[in-house]
Each structure stands twice: as structure tokens, then as C-alpha cells.
LUMVEX-959349 format. One line per field, with one value per atom (N, C-alpha, C): residue number from 1; residue in three letters; chain; atom name; x, z, y. Coordinates in nm, 2 decimals, m for minus. Atoms other than C-alpha are relative to their C-alpha. Layout:
% residues N
resi NUM,... $
resn Ala,... $
chain A,... $
name CA,... $
east X,... $
up Z,... $
north Y,... $
//
This chain:
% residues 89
resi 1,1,1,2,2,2,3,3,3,4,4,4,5,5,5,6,6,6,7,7,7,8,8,8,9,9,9,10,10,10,11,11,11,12,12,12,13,13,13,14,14,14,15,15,15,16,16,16,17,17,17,18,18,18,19,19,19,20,20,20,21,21,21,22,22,22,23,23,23,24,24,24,25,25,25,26,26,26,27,27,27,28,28,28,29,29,29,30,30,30,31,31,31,32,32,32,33,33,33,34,34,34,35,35,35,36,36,36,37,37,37,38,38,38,39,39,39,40,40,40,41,41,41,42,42,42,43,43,43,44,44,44,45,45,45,46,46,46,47,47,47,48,48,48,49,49,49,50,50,50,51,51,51,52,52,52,53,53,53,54,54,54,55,55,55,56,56,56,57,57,57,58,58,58,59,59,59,60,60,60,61,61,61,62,62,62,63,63,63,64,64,64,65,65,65,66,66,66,67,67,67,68,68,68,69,69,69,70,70,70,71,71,71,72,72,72,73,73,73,74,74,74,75,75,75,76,76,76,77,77,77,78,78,78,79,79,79,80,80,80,81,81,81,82,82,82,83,83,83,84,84,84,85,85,85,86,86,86,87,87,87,88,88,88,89,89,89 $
resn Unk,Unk,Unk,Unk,Unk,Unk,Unk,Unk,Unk,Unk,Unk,Unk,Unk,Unk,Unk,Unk,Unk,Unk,Unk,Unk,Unk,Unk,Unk,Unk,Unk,Unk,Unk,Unk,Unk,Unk,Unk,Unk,Unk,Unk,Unk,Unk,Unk,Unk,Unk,Unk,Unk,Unk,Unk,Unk,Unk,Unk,Unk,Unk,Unk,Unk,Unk,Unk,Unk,Unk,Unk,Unk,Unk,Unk,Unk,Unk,Unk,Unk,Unk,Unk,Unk,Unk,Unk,Unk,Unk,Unk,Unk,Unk,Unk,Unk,Unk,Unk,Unk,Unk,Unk,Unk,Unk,Unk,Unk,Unk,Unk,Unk,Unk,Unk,Unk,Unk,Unk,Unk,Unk,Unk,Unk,Unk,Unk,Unk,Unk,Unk,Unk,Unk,Unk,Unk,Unk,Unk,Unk,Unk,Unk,Unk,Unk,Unk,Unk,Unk,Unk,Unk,Unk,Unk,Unk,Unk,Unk,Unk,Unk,Unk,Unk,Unk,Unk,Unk,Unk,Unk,Unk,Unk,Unk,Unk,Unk,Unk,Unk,Unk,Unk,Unk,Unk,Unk,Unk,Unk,Unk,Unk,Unk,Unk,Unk,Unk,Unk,Unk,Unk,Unk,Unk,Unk,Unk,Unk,Unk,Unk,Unk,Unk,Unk,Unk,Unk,Unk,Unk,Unk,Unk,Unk,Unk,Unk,Unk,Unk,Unk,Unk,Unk,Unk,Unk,Unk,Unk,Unk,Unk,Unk,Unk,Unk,Unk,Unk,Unk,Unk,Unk,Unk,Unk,Unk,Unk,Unk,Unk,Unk,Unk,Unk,Unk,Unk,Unk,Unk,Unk,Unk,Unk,Unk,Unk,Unk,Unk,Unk,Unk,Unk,Unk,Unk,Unk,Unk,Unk,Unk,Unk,Unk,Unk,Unk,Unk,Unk,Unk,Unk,Unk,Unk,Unk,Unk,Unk,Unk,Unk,Unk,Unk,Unk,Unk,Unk,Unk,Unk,Unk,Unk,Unk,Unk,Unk,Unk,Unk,Unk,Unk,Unk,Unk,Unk,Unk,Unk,Unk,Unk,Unk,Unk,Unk,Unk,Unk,Unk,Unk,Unk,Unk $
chain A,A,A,A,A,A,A,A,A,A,A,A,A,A,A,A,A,A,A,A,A,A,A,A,A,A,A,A,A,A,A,A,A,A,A,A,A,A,A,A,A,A,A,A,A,A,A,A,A,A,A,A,A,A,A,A,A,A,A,A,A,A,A,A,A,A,A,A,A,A,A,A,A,A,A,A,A,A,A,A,A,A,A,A,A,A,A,A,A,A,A,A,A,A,A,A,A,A,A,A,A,A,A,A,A,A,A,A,A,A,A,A,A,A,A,A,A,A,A,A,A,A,A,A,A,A,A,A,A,A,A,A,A,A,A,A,A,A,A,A,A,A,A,A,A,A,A,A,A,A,A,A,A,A,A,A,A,A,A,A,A,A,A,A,A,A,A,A,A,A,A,A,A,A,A,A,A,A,A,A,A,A,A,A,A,A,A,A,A,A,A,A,A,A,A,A,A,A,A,A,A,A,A,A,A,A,A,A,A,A,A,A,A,A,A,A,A,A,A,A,A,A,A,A,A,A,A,A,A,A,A,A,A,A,A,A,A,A,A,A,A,A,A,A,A,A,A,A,A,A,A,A,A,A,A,A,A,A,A,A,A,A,A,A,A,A,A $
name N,CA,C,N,CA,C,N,CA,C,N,CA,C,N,CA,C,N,CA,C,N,CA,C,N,CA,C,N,CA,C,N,CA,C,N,CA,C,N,CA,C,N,CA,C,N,CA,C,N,CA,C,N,CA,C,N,CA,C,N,CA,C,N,CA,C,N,CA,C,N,CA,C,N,CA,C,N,CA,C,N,CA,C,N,CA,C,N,CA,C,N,CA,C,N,CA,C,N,CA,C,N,CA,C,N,CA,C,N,CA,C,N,CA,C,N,CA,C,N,CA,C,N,CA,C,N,CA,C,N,CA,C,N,CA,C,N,CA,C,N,CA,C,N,CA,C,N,CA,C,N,CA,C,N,CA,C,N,CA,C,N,CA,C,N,CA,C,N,CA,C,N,CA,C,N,CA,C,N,CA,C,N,CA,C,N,CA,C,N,CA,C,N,CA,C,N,CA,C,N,CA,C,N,CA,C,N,CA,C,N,CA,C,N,CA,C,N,CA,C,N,CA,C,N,CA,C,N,CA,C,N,CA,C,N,CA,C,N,CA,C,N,CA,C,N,CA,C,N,CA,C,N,CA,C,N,CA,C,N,CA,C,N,CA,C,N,CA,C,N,CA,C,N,CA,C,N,CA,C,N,CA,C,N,CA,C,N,CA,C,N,CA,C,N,CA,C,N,CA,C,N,CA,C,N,CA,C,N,CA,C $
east m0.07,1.10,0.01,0.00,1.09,0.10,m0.14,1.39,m0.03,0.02,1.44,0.10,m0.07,1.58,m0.02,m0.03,1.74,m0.02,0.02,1.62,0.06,m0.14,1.93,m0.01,m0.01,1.91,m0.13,0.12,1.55,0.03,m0.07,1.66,0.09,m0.12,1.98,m0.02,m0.03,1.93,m0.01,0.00,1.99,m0.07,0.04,1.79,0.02,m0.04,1.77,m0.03,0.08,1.57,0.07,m0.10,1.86,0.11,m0.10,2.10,m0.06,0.03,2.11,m0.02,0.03,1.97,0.06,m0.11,2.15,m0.06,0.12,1.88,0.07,m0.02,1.97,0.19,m0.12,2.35,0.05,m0.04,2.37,m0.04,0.06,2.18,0.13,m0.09,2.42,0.13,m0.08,2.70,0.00,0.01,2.54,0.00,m0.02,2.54,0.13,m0.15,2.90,0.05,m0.07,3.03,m0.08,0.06,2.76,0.02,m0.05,2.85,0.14,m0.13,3.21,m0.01,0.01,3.13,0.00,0.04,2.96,0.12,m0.09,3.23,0.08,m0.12,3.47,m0.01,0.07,3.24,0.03,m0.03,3.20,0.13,m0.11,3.57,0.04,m0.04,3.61,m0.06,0.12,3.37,0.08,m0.05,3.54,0.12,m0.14,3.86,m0.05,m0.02,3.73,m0.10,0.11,3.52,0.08,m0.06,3.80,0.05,m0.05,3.94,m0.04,0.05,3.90,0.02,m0.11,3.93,0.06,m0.15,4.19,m0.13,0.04,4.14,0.02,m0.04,4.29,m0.17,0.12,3.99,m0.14,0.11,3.72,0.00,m0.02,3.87,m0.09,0.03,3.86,m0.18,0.13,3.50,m0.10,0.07,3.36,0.06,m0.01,3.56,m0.09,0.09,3.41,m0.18,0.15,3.05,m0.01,0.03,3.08,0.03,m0.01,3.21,m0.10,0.11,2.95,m0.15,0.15,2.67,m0.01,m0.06,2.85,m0.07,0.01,2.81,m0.16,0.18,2.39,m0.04,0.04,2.40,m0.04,0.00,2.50,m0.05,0.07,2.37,m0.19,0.13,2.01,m0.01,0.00,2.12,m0.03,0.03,2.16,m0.14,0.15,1.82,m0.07,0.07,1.68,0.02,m0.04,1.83,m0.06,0.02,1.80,m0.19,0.15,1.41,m0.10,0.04,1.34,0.04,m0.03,1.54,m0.07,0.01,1.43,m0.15,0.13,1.08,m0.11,0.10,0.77,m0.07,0.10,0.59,m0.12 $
up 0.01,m0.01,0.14,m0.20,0.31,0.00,m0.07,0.43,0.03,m0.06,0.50,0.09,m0.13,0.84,0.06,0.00,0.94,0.17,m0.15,1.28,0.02,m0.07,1.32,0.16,m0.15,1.70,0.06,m0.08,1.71,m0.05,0.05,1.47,0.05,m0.08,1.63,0.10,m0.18,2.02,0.01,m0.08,2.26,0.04,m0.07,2.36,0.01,m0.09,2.53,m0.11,0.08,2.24,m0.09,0.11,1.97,0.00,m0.02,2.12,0.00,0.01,2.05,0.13,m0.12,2.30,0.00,0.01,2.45,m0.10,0.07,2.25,m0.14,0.12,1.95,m0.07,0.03,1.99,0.02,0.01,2.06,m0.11,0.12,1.76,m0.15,0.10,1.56,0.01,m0.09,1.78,m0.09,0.08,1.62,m0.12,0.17,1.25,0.01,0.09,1.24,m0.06,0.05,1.12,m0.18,0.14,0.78,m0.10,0.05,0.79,m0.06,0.04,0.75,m0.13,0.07,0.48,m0.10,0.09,0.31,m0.06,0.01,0.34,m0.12,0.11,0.17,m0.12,0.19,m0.14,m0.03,0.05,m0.20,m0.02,0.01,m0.19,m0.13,0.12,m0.43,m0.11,0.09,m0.65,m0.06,m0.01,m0.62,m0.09,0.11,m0.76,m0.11,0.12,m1.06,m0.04,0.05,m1.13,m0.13,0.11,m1.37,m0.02,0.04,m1.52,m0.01,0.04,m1.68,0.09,m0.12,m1.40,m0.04,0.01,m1.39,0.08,m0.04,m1.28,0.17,m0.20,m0.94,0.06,0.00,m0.94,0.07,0.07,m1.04,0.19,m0.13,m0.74,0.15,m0.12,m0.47,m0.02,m0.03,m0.56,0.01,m0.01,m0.58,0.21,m0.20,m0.19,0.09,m0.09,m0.05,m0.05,0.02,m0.21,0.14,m0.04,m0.06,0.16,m0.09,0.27,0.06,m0.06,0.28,0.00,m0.05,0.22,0.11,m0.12,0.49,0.15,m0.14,0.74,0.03,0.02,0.65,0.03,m0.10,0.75,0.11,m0.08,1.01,0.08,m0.09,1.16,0.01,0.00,1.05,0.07,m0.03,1.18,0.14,m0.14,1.52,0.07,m0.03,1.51,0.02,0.03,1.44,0.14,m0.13,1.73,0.13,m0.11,1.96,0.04,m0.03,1.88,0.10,m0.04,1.92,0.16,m0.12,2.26,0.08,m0.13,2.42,0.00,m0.01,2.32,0.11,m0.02,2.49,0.00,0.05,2.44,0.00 $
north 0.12,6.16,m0.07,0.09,5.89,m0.07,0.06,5.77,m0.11,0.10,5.40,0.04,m0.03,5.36,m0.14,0.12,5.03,0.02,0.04,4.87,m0.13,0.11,4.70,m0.05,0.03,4.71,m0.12,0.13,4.54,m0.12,0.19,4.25,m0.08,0.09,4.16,0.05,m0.01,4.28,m0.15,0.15,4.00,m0.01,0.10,3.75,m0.15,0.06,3.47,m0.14,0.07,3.26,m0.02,m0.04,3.34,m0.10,0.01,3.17,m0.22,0.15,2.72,m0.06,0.10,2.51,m0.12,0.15,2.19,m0.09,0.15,1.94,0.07,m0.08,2.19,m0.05,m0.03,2.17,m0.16,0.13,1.81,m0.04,0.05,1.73,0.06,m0.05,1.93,m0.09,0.06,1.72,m0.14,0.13,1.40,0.04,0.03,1.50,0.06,m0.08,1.68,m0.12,0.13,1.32,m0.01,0.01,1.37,0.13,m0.14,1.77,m0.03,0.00,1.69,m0.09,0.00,1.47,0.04,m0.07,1.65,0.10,m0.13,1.94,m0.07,0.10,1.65,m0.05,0.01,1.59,0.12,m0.11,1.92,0.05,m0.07,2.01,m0.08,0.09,1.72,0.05,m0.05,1.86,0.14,m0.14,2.20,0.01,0.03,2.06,m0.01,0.02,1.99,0.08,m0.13,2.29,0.03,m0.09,2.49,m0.11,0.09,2.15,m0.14,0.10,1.82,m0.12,0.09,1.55,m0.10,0.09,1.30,m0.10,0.13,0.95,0.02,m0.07,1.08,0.05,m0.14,1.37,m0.10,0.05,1.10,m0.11,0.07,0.84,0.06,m0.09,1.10,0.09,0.02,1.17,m0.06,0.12,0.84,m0.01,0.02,0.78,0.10,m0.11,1.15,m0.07,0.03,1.02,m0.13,0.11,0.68,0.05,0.06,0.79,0.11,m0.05,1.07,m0.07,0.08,0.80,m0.10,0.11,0.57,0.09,m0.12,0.90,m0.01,m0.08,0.97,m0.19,0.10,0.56,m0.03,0.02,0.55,0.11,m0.10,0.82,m0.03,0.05,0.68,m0.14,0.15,0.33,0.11,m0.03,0.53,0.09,m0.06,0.73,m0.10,0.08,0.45,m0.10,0.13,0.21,0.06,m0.13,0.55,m0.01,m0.03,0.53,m0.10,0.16,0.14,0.03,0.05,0.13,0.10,m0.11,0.46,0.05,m0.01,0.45,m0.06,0.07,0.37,m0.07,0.04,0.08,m0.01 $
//
């Protein structure tokens, strides 16, 4: 019989490559405003998993939609401005 034998140590040891880079962590920096969003549809969503929603229910996930498509806007409006102005011509 062969034994599996977990090489926990080589998958997770430290390095240096593991860990987010500034470009990585800033980027993350700019979407938290579409993450958080998101988080607030889905909670809305969540509510009305075990139950029939209410007009309330229905409200608050038409607002979390709209202000998580307001978020994925603007954030494209600013890629987009970010590209034009900082590009190359």
C-alpha cells in the first residue's frame, strides 16, 4: 500500500513571489468601491433566499444593483481617463 504524504512545507514555504505587489495592491485599492458593492447586492440577495421578498426586499435590491453598476462606472470612466491622459502618443 503507498502512503500519500502531504508536501505542505513545499506549497506554502515563504517566498518572496507569494506575497502582493504595490501595482497588485493598489489595483485592488481602486476596485474596493465595486468589491464593496458587490458585497451589498449579494447581502441583499441573501435576505431573500429563505423567504418571499417584500416590497422593502425588492427596493434594497434594485438600490445595491444600481449602486453596484454606478461603482463598475466609474471605475471604467477612470481607467479609461487614466489611459487617454497617461498614455503615449
Amino acid at each position: 500500500m503507498d502512503h500519500i504524504v502531504t508536501v505542505q512545507d513545499a506549497v506554502t514555504a515563504f517566498a518572496d513571489f507569494m506575497e502582493p505587489t504595490d501595482a497588485e495592491l493598489d489595483a485592488i485599492e481602486q476596485e474596493m468601491p465595486v468589491i464593496l458593492a458587490d458585497v451589498e447586492l449579494l447581502d441583499a440577495y441573501i435576505v431573500t433566499l429563505d423567504r418571499t421578498p417584500t416590497e422593502l426586499d425588492a427596493r434594497r435590491i434594485r438600490r445595491a444593483r444600481r449602486r453596484a453598476l454606478a461603482a463598475r462606472a466609474a471605475l471604467v470612466n477612470r481607467a479609461a481617463s487614466a489611459s487617454r491622459s497617461g498614455g503615449a502618443a
